[in-house]
C-alpha positions as CSV (number, residue, x, y, z in Angstrom):
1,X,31.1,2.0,8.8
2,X,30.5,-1.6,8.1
3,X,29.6,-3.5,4.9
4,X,28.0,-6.0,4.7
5,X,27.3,-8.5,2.5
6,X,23.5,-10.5,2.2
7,X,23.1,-13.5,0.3
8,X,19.5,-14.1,-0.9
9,X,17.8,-18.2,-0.8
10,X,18.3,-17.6,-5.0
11,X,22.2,-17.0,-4.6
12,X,22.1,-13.1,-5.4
13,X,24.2,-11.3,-3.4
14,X,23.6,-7.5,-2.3
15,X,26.1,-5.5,-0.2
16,X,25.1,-3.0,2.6
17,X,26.7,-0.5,4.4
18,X,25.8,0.7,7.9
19,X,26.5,3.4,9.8
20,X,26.4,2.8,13.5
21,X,26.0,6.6,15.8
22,X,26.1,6.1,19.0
23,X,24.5,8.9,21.2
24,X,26.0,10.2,24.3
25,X,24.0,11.6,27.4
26,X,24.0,15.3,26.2
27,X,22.6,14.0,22.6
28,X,19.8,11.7,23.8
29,X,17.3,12.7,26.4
30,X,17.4,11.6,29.5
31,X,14.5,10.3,31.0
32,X,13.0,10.9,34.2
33,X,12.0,8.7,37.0
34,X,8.3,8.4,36.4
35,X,9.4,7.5,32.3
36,X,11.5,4.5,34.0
37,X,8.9,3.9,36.1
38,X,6.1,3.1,33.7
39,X,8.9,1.3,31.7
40,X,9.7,-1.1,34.2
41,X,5.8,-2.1,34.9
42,X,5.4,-1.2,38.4
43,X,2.6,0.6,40.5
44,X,4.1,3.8,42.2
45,X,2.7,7.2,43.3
46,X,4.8,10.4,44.4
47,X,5.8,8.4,47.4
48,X,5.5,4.9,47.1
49,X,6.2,1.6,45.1
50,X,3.4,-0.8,45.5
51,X,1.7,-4.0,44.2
52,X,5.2,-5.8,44.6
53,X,4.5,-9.9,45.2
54,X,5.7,-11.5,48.5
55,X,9.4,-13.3,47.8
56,X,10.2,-10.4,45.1
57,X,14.2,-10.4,45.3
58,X,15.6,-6.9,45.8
59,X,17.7,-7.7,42.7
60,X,14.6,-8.4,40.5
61,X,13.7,-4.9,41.2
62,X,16.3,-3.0,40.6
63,X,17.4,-5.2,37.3
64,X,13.4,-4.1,36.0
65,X,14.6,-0.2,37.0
66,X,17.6,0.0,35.7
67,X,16.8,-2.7,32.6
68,X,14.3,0.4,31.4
69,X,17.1,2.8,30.9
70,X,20.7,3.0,30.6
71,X,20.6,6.0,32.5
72,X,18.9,4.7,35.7
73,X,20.9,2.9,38.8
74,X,18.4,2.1,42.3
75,X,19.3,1.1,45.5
76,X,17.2,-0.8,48.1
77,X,17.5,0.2,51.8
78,X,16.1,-1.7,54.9
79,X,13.9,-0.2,57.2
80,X,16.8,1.1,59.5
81,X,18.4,2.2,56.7
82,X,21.1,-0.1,55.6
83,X,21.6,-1.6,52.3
84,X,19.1,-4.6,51.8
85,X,20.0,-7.9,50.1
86,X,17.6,-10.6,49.7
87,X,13.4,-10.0,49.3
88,X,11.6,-6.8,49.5
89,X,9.1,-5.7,52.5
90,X,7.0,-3.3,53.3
91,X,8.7,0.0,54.8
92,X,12.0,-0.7,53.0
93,X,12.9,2.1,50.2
94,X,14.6,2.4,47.0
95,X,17.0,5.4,45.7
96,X,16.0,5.8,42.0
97,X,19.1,8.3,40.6
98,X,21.2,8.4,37.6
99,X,19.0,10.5,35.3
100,X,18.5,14.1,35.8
101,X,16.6,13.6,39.5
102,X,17.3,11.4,42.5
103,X,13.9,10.2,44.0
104,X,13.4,7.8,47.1
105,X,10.1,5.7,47.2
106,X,9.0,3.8,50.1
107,X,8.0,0.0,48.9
108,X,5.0,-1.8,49.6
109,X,4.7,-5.0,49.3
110,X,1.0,-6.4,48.2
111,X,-0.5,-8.3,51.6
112,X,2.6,-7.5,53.8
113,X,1.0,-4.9,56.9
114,X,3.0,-6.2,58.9
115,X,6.5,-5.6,57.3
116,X,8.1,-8.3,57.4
117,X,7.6,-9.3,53.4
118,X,5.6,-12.3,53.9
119,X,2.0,-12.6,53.8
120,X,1.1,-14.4,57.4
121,X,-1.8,-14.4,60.0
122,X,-0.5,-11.0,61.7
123,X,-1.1,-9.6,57.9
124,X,-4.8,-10.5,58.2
125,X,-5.5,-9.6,61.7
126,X,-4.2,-6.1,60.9
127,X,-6.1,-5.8,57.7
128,X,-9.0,-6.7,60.2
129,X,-8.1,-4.6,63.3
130,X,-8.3,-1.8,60.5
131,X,-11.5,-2.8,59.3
132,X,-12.7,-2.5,62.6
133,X,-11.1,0.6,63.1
134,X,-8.9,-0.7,66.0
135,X,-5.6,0.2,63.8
136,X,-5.6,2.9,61.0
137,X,-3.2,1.5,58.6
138,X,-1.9,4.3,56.3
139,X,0.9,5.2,54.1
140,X,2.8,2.6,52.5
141,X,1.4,0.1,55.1
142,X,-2.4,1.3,53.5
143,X,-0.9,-0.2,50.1
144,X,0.1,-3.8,51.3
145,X,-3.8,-4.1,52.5
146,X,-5.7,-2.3,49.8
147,X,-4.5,-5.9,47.8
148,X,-7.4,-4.5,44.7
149,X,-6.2,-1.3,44.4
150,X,-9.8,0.2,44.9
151,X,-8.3,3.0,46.9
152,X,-10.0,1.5,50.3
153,X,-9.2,-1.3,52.6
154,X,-12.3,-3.4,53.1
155,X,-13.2,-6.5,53.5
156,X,-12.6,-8.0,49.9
157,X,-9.1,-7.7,50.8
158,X,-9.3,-9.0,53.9
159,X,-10.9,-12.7,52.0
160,X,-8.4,-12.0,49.8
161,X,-5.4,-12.4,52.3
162,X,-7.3,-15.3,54.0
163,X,-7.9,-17.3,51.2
164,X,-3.4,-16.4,49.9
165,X,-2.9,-18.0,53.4
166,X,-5.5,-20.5,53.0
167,X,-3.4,-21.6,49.6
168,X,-7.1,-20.9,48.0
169,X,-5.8,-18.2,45.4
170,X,-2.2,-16.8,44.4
171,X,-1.7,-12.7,44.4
């Protein structure tokens, strides 16, 4: 316990006491994953973590995650499954754990097909080979082409890419 004592603009004084509790795990609730999810602002399903921007740092993720509880610490992982360090791409994953679950989502990043986490001619050539059903792009690489999340890849998103490469529009 702490007083405290408030002076007023008119010189009046008043004195306050406050009583500081802090709560420990088993007296708060922990939240789960898809709580720190929707805290954090990103786009995810059961398996994936999508509609991050080209040249988003692995660190800028996992400070949102674990910034939306204290409970929550994520890890990034490359595609062959080492610790990654530097900016996301599609196909790398990130360990969610610390609360009462452990979950791994597979990261898609929005306009990256190719995997690589930069949004490049190869991007739009799959986007079109897919179109033309040449390629079927699926799983997380269906979320870094379906870049207006209208649950299809068509070709708005493949104008869309064009014109990010163009330097027309940003995503």
């Amino acid at each position: 316990r702490d007083n405290v004592v408030v002076t007023s603009e008119s010189g009046r004084t008043r004195t306050y006491t406050i009583k500081i509790n802090r709560l420990s795990i088993e007296d708060s609730e922990v939240p789960e994953i898809s709580a720190i999810l929707n805290a954090s602002g990103v786009k995810y399903n059961d398996n994936y973590i999508f509609g991050i921007n080209e040249k988003t740092s692995v660190s800028s993720l996992i400070n949102n995650i674990t910034n939306a509880s204290n409970f929550a610490t994520a890890s990034v992982k490359d595609k062959n499954g080492n610790n990654k360090t530097g900016n996301l791409a599609t196909g790398d994953t990130i360990i969610i754990s610390g609360t009462n679950e452990s979950k791994t989502y597979t990261i898609s990043v929005r306009g990256d097909t190719s995997g690589d986490g930069l949004i490049k001619i190869n991007d739009l050539i799959l986007v079109q080979s897919h179109i033309l059903k040449k390629v079927n792009l699926d799983s997380y690489k269906f979320y870094g082409a379906d870049l207006n999340y209208d649950g299809a890849i068509k070709i708005n998103d493949l104008v869309m890419i064009q014109s990010y490469i163009l330097g027309k529009i940003s995503l």
